[in-house]
C-alpha positions as semicolon CSV with decimal commas, in nm:
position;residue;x (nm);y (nm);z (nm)
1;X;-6,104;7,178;10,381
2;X;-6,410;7,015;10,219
3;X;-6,507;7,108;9,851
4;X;-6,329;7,444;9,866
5;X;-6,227;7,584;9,554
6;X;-5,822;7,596;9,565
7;X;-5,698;7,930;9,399
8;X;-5,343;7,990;9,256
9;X;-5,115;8,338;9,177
10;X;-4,835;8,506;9,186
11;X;-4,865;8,770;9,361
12;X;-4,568;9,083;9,478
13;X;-4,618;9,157;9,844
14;X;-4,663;9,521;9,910
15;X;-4,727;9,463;10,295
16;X;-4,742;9,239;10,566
17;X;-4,816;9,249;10,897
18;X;-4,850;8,984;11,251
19;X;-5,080;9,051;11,457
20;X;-5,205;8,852;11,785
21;X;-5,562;8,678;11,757
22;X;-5,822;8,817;12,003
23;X;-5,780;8,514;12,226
24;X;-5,362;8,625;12,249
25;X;-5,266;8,236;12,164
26;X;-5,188;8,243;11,803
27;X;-5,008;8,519;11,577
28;X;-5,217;8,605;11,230
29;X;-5,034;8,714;10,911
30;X;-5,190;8,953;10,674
31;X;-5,034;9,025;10,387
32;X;-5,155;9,219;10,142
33;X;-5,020;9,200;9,698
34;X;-4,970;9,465;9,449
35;X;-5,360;9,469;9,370
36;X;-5,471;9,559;9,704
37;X;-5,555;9,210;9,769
38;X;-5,531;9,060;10,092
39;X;-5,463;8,684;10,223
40;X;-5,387;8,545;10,587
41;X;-5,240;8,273;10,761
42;X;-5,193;8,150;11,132
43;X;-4,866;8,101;11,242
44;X;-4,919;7,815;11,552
45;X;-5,112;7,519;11,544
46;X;-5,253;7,420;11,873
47;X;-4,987;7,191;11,933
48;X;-4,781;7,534;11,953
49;X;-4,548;7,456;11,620
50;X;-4,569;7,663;11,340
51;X;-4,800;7,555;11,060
52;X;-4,691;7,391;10,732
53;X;-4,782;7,799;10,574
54;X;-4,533;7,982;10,866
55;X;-4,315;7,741;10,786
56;X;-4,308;7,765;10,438
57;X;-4,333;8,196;10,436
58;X;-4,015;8,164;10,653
59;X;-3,764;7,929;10,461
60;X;-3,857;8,109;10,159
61;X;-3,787;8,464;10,364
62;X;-3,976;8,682;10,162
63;X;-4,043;9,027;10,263
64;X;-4,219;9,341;10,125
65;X;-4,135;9,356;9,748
66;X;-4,105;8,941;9,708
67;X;-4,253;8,779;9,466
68;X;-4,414;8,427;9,575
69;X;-4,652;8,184;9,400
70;X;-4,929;8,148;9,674
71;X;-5,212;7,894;9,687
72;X;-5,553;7,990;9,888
73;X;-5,893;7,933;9,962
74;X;-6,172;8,184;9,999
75;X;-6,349;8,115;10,334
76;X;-6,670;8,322;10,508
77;X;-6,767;8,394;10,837
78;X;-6,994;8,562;11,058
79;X;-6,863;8,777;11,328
80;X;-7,083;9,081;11,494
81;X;-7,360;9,031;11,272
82;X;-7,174;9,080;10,949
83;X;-7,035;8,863;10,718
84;X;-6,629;8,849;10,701
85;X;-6,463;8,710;10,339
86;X;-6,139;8,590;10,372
87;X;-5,845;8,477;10,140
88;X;-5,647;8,227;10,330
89;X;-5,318;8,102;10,235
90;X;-5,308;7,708;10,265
């Protein structure tokens, strides 16, 4: 992360869902807070262990209705043409 603006809140989770990557290696989190808000995280690094974020998300076990203090960057791509904003958890 170079120069990226680090954001912090407390957020309620309303939803959260796994799904697998396009490439099938790696497992992304969505979750989505009480505003509508939504923020992401990979679960695998390459080395195949679970990243310092899955790790975290599980010890802490929180579920739909958990309240967490989350810290997170806001990151852009380009996929298909269009530009894709992303909030993701770090």
């Amino acid at each position: 992360m170079t120069d990226q603006q680090i954001y912090n809140k407390i957020i309620t989770v309303k939803s959260k869902e796994e799904t697998k990557t396009k490439t099938g290696t790696n497992t992304t989190f969505k979750i989505i807070d009480q505003d509508g808000e939504r923020f992401s995280f990979f679960k695998l690094k390459k080395d195949g262990n679970l990243t310092s974020v899955a790790e975290q998300w599980k010890n802490t076990g929180s579920d739909e209705g958990s309240t967490v203090k989350i810290g997170y960057v806001k990151e852009s791509f380009e996929a298909n043409g269009k530009t894709i904003n992303v909030n993701k958890i770090i």
